[in-house]
Residue, then its C-alpha position, 0 to 999 in steps of 0.5 A: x476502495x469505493x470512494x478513491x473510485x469515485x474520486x478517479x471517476x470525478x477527476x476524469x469527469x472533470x477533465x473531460x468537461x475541461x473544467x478547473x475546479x472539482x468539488x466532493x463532498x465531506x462523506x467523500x473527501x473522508x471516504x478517500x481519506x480513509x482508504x488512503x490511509x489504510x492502503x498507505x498503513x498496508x504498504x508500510x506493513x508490508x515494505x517493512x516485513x520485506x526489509x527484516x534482515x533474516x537470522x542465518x543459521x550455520x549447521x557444521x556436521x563433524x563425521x570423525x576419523x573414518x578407516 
């Protein structure tokens, strides 16, 4: 998660200079991009886990008659 670091640190930077316009480069831009995409993939392989509907299996144990 280097580049989307970098990318809050630019923002903030930015926002603190009050400055409208930010400017990162190709390696950057791809670097978030890709960690994006990634964490994004994560998240849908763990909501979709999470929602799998669990198999109930019904146990009924018989005794007999007991005397």
């Amino acid at each position: 998660m280097l580049y989307i670091k970098k990318f809050i640190d630019k923002v903030s930077h930015m926002e603190s200079k009050q400055n409208k316009e930010l400017v990162i480069s190709a390696v950057d831009a791809r670097g978030v991009r890709d960690e994006l995409s990634k964490l994004l993939s994560d998240l849908h392989t763990l909501t979709s886990d999470s929602t799998k509907t669990e198999e109930v299996i019904q146990v009924e144990i018989v005794g007999g008659k007991f005397k």
